[in-house]
N, C-alpha and C positions, 0 to 999 in steps of 0.2 A: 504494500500500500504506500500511496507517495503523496503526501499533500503538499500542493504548490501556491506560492502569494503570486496568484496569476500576473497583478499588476508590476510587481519587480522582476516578473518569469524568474523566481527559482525557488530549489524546493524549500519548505521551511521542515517537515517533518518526512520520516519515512519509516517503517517496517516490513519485515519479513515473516511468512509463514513456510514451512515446508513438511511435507507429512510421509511420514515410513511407513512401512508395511511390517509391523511383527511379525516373527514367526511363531509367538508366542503367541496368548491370548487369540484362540482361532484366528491368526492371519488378519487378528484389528491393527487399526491406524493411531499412528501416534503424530500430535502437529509438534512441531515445533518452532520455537518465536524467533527471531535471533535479530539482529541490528536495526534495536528500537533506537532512533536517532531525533532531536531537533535541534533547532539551530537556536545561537541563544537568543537569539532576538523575537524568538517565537516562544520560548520558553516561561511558564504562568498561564498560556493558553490554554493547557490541559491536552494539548493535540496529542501527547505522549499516549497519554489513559484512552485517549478515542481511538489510535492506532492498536495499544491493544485489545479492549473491547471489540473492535472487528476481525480482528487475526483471533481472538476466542470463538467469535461467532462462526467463522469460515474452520476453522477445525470441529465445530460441533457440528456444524450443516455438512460437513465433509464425511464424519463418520468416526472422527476419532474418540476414540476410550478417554482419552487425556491428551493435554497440551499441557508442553514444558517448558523451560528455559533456564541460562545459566546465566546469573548476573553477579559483580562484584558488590564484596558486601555493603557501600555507599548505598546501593542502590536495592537492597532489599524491601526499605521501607515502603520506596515507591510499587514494587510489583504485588507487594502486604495488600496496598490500595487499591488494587486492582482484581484482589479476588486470589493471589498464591499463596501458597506455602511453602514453609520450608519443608527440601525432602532431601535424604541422603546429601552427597557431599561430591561433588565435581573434581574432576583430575583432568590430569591434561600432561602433553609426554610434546617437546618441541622440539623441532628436528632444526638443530643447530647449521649442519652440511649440505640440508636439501638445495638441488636448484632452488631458483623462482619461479615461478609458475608463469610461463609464456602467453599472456592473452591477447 
């Protein structure tokens, strides 16, 4: 989802949904959120909470069991607000060596 200040054309907020197919849980769909972003000039608008409110509705109209996400803890409170919870505990393994990814 991308929301744009039509009149300066660019974007002020933006989010992501993308959804897995378990092989767990009969072969359900899992969403997942990822680069909730605004700009700070858009920031106190609430655009944040409206972008996730819709990436929630599009993974429940989609079919998933659950929708997740991983945030730094600043920013737990905000997704509090939105309806998460805390659940288990995030890792992350970073490949020091890898190429760059050529796009």
């Amino acid at each position: 989802i991308v929301i744009e200040h039509v009149a300066k054309r660019h974007i002020v907020a933006a989010g992501t949904i993308f959804v897995e197919r378990k092989f767990v849980h009969a072969n359900g769909l899992v969403g997942h959120i990822e680069d909730i972003v605004s700009h700070r000039e858009a920031r106190g608008l609430h655009l944040g909470q409206s972008i996730i409110e819709q990436l929630k509705h599009i993974g429940a109209q989609t079919g998933c069991y659950k929708v997740i996400l991983d945030c730094s803890e600043k920013n737990v409170p905000f997704y509090e607000k939105c309806g998460f919870t805390r659940k288990e505990v995030e890792m992350a393994w970073y490949i020091d060596e890898a190429p760059r990814a050529k796009l």
